[in-house]
C-alpha positions as semicolon CSV with decimal commas, in nm:
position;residue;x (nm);y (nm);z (nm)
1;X;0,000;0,000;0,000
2;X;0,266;0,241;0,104
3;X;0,441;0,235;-0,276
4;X;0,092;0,273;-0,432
5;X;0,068;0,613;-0,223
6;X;0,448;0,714;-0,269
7;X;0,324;0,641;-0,670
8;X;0,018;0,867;-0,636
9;X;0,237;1,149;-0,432
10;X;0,534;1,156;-0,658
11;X;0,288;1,145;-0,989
12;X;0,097;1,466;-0,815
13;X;0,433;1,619;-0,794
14;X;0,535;1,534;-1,161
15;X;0,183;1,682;-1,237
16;X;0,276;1,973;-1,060
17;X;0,596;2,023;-1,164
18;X;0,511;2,019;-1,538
19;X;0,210;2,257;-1,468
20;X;0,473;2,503;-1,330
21;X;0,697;2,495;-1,605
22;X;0,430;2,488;-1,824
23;X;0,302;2,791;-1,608
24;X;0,661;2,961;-1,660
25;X;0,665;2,919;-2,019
26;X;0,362;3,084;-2,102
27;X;0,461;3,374;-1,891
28;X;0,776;3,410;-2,077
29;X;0,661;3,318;-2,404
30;X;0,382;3,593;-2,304
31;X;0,676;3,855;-2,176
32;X;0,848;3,798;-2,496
33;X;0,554;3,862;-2,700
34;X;0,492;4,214;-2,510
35;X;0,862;4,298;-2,576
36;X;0,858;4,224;-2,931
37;X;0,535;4,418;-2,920
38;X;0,673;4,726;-2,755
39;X;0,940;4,692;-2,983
40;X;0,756;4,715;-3,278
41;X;0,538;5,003;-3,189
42;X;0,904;5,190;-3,063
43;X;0,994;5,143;-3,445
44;X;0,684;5,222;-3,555
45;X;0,668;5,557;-3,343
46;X;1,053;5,597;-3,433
47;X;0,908;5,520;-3,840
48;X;0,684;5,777;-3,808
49;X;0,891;6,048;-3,681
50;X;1,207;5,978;-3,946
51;X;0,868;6,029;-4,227
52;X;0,795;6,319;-4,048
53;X;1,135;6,444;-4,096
54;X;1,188;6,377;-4,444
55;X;0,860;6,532;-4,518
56;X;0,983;6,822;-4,358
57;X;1,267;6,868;-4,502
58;X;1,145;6,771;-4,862
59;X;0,905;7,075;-4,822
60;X;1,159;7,280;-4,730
61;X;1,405;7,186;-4,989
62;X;1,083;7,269;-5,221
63;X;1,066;7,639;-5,017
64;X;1,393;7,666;-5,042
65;X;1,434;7,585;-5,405
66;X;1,084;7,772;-5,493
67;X;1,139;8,109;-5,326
68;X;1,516;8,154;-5,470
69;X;1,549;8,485;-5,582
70;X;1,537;8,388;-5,943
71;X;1,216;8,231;-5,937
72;X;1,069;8,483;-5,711
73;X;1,157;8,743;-5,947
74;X;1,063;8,580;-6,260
75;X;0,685;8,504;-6,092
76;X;0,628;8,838;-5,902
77;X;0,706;8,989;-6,203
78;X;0,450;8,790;-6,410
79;X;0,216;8,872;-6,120
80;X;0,267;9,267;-6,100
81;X;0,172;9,205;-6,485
82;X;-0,125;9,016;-6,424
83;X;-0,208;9,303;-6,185
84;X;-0,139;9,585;-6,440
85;X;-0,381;9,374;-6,724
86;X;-0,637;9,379;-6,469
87;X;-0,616;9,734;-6,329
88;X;-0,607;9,916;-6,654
89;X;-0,934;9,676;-6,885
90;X;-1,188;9,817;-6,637
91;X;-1,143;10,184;-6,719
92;X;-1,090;10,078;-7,071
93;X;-1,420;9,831;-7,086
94;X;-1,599;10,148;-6,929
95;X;-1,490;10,436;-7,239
96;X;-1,563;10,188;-7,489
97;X;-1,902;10,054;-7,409
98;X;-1,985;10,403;-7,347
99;X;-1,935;10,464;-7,675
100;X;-2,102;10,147;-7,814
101;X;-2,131;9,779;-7,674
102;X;-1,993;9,644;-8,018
103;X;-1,683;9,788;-7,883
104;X;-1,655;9,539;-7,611
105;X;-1,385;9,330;-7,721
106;X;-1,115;9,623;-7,809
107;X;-0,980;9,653;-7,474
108;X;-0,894;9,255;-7,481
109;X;-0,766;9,304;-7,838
110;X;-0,525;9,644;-7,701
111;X;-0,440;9,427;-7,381
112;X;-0,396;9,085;-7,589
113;X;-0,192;9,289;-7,865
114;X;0,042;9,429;-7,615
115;X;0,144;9,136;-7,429
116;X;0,162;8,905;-7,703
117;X;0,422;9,122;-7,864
118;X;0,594;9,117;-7,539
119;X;0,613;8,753;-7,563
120;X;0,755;8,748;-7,960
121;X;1,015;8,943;-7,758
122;X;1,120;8,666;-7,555
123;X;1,052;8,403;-7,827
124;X;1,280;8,629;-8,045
125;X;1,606;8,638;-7,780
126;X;1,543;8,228;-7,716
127;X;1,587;8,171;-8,069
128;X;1,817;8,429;-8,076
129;X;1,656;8,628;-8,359
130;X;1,814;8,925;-8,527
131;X;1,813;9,260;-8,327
132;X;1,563;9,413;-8,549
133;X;1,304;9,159;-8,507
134;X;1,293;9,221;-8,136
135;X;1,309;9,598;-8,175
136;X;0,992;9,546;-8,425
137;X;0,816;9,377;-8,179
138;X;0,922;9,606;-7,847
139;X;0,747;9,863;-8,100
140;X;0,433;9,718;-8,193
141;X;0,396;9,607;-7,780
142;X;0,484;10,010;-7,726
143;X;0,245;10,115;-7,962
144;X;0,001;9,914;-7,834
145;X;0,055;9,983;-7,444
146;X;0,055;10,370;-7,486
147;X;-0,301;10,391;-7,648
148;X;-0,431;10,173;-7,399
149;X;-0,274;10,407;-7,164
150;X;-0,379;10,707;-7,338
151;X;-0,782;10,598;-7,347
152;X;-0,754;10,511;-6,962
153;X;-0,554;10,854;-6,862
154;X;-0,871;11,009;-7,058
155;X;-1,092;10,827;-6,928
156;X;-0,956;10,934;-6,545
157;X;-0,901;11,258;-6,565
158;X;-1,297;11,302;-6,567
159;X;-1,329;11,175;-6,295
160;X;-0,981;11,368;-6,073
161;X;-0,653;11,459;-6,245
162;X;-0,458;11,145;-6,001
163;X;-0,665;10,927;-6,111
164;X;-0,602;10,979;-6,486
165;X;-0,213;10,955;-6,433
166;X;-0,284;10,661;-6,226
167;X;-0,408;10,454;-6,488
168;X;-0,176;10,531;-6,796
169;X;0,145;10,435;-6,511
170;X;-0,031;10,131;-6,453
171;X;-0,133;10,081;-6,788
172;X;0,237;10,106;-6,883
173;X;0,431;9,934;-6,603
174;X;0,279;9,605;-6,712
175;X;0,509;9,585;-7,018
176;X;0,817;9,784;-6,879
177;X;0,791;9,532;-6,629
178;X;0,804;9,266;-6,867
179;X;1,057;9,380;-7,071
180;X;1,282;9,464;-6,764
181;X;1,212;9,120;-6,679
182;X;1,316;8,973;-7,037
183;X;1,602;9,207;-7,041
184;X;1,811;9,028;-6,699
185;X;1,698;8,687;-6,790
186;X;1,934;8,749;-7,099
187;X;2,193;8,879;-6,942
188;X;2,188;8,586;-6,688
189;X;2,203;8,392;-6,985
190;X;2,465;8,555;-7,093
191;X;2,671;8,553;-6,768
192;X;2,602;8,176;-6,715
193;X;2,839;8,026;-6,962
194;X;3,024;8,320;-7,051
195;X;3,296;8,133;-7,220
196;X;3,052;7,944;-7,470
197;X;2,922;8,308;-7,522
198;X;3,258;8,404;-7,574
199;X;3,362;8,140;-7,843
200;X;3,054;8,225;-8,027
201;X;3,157;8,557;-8,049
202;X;3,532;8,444;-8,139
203;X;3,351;8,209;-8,412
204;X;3,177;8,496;-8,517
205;X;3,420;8,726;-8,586
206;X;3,659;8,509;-8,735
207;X;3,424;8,366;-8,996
208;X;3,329;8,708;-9,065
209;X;3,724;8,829;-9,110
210;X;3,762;8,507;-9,350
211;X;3,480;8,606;-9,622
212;X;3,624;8,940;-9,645
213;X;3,985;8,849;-9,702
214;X;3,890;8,531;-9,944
215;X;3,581;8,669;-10,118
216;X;3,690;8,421;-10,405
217;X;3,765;8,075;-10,202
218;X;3,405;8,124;-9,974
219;X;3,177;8,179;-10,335
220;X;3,336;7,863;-10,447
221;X;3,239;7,686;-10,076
222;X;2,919;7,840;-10,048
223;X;2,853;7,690;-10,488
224;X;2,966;7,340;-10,308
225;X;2,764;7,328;-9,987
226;X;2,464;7,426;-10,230
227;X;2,531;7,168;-10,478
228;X;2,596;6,855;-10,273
229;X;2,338;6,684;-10,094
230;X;2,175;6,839;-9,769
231;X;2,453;6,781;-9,500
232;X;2,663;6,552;-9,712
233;X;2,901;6,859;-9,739
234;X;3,022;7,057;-9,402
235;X;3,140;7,422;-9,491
236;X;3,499;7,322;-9,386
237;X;3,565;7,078;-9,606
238;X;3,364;7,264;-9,909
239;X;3,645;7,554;-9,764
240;X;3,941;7,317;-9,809
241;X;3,808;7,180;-10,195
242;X;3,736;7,552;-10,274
243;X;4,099;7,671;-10,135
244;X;4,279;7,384;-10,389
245;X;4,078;7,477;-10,649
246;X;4,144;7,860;-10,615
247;X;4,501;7,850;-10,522
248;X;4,630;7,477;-10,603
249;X;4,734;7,377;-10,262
250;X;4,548;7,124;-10,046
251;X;4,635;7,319;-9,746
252;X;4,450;7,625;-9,652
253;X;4,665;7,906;-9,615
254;X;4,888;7,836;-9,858
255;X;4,940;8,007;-10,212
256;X;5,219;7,936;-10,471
257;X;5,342;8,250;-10,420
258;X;5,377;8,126;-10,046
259;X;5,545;7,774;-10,165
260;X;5,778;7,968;-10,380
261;X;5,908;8,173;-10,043
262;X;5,928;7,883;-9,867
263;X;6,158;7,695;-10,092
264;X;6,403;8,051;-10,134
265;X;6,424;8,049;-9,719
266;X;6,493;7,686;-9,730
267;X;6,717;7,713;-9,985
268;X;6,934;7,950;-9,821
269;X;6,914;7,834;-9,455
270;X;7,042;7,505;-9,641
271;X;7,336;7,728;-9,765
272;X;7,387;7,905;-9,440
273;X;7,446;7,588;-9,235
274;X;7,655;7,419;-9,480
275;X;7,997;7,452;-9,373
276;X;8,287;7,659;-9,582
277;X;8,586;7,479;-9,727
278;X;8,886;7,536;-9,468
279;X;9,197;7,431;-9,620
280;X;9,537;7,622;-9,605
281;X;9,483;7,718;-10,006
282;X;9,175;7,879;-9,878
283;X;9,343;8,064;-9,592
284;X;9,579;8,192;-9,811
285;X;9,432;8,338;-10,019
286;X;9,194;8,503;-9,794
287;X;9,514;8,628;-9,594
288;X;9,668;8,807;-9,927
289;X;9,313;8,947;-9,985
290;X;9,304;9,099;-9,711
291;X;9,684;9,287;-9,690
292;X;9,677;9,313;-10,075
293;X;9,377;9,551;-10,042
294;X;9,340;9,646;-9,698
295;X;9,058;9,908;-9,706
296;X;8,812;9,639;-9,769
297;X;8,911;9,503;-9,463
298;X;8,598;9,499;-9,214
299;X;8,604;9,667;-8,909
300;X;8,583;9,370;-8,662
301;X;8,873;9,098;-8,684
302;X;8,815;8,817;-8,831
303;X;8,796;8,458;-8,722
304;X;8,866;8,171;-8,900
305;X;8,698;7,851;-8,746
306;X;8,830;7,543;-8,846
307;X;8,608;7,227;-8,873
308;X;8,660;6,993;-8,561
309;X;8,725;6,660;-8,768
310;X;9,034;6,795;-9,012
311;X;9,068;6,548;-9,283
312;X;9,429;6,645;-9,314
313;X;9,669;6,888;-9,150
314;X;9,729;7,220;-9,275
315;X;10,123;7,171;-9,292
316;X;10,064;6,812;-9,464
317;X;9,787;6,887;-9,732
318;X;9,821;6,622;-10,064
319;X;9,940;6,875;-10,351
320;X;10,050;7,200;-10,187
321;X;10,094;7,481;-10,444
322;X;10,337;7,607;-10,245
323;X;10,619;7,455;-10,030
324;X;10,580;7,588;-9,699
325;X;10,809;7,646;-9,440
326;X;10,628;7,498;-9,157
327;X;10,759;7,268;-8,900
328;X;10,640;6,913;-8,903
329;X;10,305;6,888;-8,772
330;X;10,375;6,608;-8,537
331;X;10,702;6,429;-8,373
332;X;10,660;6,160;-8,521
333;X;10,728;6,294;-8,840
334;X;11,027;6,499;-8,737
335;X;11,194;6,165;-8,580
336;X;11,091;5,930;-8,833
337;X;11,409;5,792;-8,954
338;X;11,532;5,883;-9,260
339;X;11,598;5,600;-9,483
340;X;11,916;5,564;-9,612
341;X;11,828;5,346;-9,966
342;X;11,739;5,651;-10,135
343;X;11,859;5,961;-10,196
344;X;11,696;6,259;-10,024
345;X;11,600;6,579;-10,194
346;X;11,799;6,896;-10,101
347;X;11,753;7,127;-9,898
348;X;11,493;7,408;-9,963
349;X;11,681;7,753;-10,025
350;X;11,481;8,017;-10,098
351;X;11,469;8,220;-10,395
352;X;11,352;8,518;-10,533
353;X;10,986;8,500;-10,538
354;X;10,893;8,229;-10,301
355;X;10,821;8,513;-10,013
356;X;10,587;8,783;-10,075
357;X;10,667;9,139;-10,021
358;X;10,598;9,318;-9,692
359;X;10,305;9,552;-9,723
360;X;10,391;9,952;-9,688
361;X;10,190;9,958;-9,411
362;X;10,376;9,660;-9,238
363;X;10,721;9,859;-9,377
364;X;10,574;10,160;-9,170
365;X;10,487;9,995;-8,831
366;X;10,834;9,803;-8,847
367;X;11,039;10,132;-8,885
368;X;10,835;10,265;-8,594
369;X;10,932;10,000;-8,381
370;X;11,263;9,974;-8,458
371;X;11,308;10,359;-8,354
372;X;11,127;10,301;-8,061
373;X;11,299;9,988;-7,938
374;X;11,619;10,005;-8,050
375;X;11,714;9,643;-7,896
376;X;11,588;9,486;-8,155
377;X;11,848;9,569;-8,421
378;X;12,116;9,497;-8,155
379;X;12,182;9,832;-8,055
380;X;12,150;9,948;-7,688
């Protein structure tokens, strides 16, 4: 009996035992699910306030990059225009349908006619038009803004002096106000990529200087960009054919009269850097040249250069025409044995002719120096 209650008491406590764990794992499978819960809604909350943010700062990127100073110029002006159009048609509805009611549509044509030429103004500098197409139009808007403006100030000045002038200013600032508006958008333009404004210009002026100084060469280009095919032809090439057909070279520029100065200064920088003959013929006769007639003499002495690689020496040439009386140019020469087989020639004694005579001038200086140093005749 007593093991069938230890059974039942130690069964109980298995019972109760597993109902406590079982117990402690739904609370903490029940804490866990309230912590991923909270944790969720904390990145939910935490979501919310990073949208928040972004939305805030994508409307005030759009602020920021809607109320520049550009934009807010370009749209209050278009606004103090919509304000001038609708200040001045009231007085001018009024003195027409006074008049007559079949009248009723002039002041929208005088309005319309004045700001649409205001607009061929702008279309005219974004297609960048010639000048006198926007001038025509500034006119015709002009024209049309100062009647309007002349119907409203007489229309006014019934009712008080002020109130004429008040109506043909506002009458007119609408399209000064446009224009002035029209006028720095071009200039900011302009100043926005001033170099490709400036290479335009460059382009300009250069194509400009070529037509004048080739009238010939650019007729022939413009005859063979109008005969080939519709941009088959660029007008540089046609200007490169038209140059060798004009002139006969293939490089612009160039003109035979050109090719024929180019060969002369190549032909005598070619002579220039060729090196002169140095031999000792050479030098002598350039030295009895120059004491045979010495007023052509030049004032600066001269130099004679000789070329580093000699082919021979000056004292050993092939064929002199002369014998000279030189030394040997070497040692080796001088101490070369003599050979004794053959008979050598005899000595050189000079004769009557072999030196030159001394130039009066060189007579001259001698005698001076002789008197002034007398040591050199042997006297003291």
């Amino acid at each position: 009996m007593s093991s069938w209650f230890e059974e039942r008491r130690a069964d109980r406590a298995a019972d109760a035992e597993e109902k406590r764990k079982t117990r402690a794992f739904d609370a903490k499978l029940a804490r866990d699910e309230r912590r991923e819960e909270k944790k969720e809604r904390r990145e939910e909350k935490a979501q919310r306030r990073r949208d928040r943010a972004a939305r805030r700062q994508a409307r005030a990127a759009r602020r920021e990059k809607t109320l520049t100073p550009g934009n807010v110029y370009r749209k209050g002006t278009l606004a103090l225009v919509a304000a001038s159009a609708l200040a001045s048609l009231p007085a001018q509805i009024m003195h027409f349908v006074t008049i007559s009611v079949m009248l009723l549509p002039l002041p929208f044509a005088l309005e319309g006619a004045a700001w649409v030429m205001n607009a061929g103004v702008a279309y005219a500098d974004e297609r960048k038009l010639p000048a006198w197409v926007r001038w025509l139009l500034r006119a015709l808007a002009l024209s049309a803004a100062g009647f309007a403006a002349w119907i409203n100030y007489d229309y006014g000045r019934h009712i008080a002096p002020s109130v004429g002038y008040g109506l043909a200013a506002v009458t007119l600032l609408g399209p000064l106000f446009f224009e002035v508006r029209q006028w720095v958008l071009t200039l900011t333009a302009d100043a926005t990529d001033p170099r490709k404004r400036a290479d335009e210009k460059a382009r300009a002026k250069h194509d400009k200087k070529r037509r004048k100084d080739h009238k010939t060469v650019a007729d022939v280009a413009d005859r063979l960009v109008s005969a080939a095919p519709f941009g088959k032809l660029t007008f540089e090439d046609a200007w490169t054919q038209a140059w060798a057909i004009v002139h006969g070279a293939g490089q612009p520029g160039m003109t035979p009269k050109l090719h024929a100065y180019a060969v002369r200064s190549a032909t005598a920088l070619a002579a220039a850097q060729e090196p002169a003959p140095v031999d000792p013929k050479t030098i002598r006769r350039r030295i009895l040249d120059h004491l045979r007639r010495p007023s052509h003499t030049p004032s600066q002495p001269l130099r004679y250069v000789l070329p580093t690689p000699t082919s021979a020496a000056l004292g050993a040439a092939k064929k002199p025409q002369v014998v000279t009386d030189l030394p040997p140019t070497s040692k080796a020469d001088a101490e070369k044995p003599k050979k004794t087989g053959r008979r050598q020639p005899p000595p050189h004694r000079r004769s009557k002719g072999d030196a030159l005579p001394f130039h009066p001038l060189a007579k001259t200086q001698a005698a001076d120096t002789a008197r002034k140093h007398t040591a050199v005749n042997g006297h003291h």
